[in-house]
N, C-alpha and C positions, 0 to 999 in steps of 0.2 A: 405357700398358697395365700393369697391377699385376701383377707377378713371382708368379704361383702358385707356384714353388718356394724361394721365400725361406721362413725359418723364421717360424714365427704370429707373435712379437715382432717381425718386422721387415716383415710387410706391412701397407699401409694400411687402416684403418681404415677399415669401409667404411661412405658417407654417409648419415647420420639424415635420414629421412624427416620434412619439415618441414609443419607443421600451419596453417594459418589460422590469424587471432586474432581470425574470426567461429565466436562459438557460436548456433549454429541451435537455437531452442526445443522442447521435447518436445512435441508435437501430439494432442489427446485421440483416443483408440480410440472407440470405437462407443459399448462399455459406458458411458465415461464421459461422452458424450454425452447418455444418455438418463440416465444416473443426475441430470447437472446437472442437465436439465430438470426431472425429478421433485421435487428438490430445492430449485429456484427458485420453482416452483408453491406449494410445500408452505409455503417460507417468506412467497410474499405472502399464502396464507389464514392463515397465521399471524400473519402483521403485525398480520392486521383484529382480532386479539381483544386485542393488547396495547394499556395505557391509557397513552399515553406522555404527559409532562410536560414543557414545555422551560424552562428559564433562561436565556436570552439573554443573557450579559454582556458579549459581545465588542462591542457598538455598529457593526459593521457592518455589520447590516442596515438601518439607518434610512436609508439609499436603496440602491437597486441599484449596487454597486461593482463590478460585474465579476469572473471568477474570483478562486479563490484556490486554497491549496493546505490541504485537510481533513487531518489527523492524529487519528489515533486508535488503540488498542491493539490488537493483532493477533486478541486473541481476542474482538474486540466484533466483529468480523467479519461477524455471522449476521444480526443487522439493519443493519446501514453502508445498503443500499440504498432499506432502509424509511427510514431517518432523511433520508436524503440529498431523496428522493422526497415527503417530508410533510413539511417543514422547507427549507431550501436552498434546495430547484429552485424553491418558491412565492416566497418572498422574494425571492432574487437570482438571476432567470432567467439563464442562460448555454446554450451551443448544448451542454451536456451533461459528461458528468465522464469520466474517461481514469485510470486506476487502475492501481498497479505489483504486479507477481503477477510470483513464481519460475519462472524456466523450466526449473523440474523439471517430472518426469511428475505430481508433485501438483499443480503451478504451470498447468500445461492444465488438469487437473479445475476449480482453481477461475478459471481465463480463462471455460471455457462457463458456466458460474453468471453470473458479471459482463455477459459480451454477452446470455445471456437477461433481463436488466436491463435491456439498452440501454446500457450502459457499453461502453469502449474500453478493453481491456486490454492493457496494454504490461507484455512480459516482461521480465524479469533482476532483477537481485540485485548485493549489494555482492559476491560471490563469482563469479557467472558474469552474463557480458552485463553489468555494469554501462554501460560507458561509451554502446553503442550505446542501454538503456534510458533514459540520461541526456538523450542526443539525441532522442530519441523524443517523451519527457515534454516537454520543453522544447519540441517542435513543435506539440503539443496547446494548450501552454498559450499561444502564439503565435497559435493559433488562435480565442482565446476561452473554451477547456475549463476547469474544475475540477479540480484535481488531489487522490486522495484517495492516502493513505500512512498503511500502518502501521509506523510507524517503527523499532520492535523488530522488524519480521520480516524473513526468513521461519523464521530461526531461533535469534532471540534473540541475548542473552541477555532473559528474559520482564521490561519493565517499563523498557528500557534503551534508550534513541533512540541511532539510529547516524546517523554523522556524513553520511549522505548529503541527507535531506533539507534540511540549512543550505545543500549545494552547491547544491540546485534550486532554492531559496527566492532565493540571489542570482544565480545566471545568470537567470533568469525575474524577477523583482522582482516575483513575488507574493507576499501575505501568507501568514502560515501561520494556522489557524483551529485551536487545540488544541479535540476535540469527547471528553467524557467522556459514558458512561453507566453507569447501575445500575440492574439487575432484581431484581423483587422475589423472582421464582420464578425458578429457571434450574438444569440441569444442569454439574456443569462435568466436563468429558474431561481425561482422566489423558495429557496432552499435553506437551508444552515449557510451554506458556501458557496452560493448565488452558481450554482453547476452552472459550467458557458457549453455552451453548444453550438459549433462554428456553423457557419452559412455556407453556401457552395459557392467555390471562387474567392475564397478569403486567404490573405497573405498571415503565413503563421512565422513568425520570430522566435526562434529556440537558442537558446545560449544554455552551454554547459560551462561550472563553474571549476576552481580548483578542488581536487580533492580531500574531504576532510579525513582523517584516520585518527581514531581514538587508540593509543597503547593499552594494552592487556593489564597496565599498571595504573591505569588512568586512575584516580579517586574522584569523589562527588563533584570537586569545586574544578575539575579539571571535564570533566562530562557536560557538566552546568555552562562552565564557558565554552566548549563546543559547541552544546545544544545551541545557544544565543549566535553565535556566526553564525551556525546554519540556518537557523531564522531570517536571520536580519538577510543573508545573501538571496536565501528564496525570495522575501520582500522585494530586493533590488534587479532580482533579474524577470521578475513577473512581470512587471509593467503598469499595474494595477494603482 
């Protein structure tokens, strides 16, 4: 029993309250429920006006290969689902795509956007929830699933792949699909990654690149110069 009349320097310390090293993801409110829906609506009638074009350089689609893992830049965001849906899903059917999104309170906003898709959104971030999102990802892709990643995000720095998609690509041994686009019309938001927001009636440019595949054996310096192609290729097929 701790001596209440001993002087403050000499009583014990009393015991820090200790936390989990589960973080529970922020859950959308009402609002942002119906904001998604609105949103999601809004973007497939908008899909229907843009003239998109594709470039197909990565070579595999010439049969169906089974998932893979899509990359693309945080702020193409606003059509990933249209591309995925007119492109992808026709070519190399799979039981569907499982996409990584922030378990912030923005990271909910955009989880109900994705499931009104039809998407499977798995929360976390290199910052909070990674390792169970890592887990997660990897059971999807187990499954069959697609995995899509924007690899700068959720907050940059804008144009810079962080080292976690090399980790999924080699625990999973799917390829990675670098997927660029450019709009002819498009707003861009005064954001971290200037989000574009195309206009109705805008011709979209999509090119897919080669395949990147990390081995199960890969080491750091071999990950490191992965990570940098796929940088540098997203750079080159952006447009930007």
């Amino acid at each position: 029993m701790p001596d209440l009349m001993a002087e403050p320097s000499q009583r014990p310390s009393p015991r820090k309250k200790r936390f989990s090293g589960v973080v529970v993801p922020h859950s959308a409110r009402w609002y942002q429920k119906l904001a998604a829906w609105l949103i999601a609506n809004s973007l497939r009638a908008l899909a229907l006006t843009i003239r998109f074009r594709w470039q197909d350089n990565s070579g595999f689609f010439d049969r169906p290969n089974g998932p893979a893992i899509y990359c693309f830049w945080h702020n193409r965001l606003a059509l990933c689902t249209a591309v995925y849906e007119r492109f992808n899903k026709k070519v190399n059917p799979t039981p569907g795509v499982a996409g990584l999104v922030s378990a912030s309170r923005d990271g909910a906003f955009l989880a109900e956007i994705l499931e009104s898709f039809g998407a499977q959104p798995v929360r976390g971030s290199s910052s909070r929830r990674g390792p169970q999102a890592m887990l997660e990802l990897t059971t999807w892709a187990d499954r069959g699933y697609d995995i899509a990643i924007t690899p700068d995000g959720p907050r940059g720095p804008c144009y810079t792949v962080q080292e976690g998609v090399m980790s999924l690509a080699q625990l999973t041994g799917l390829p990675i699909i670098p997927v660029g686009s450019h709009l002819s019309r498009k707003i861009r938001v005064k954001s971290w990654d200037r989000f574009q927001i195309p206009l109705p009636f805008a011709r979209c440019e999509v090119r897919l690149e080669k395949p990147i595949r990390v081995s199960r054996e890969a080491d750091d310096t071999e990950r490191e110069n992965l990570r940098k192609h796929l940088e540098e290729t997203l750079k080159q097929i952006s447009g930007d």
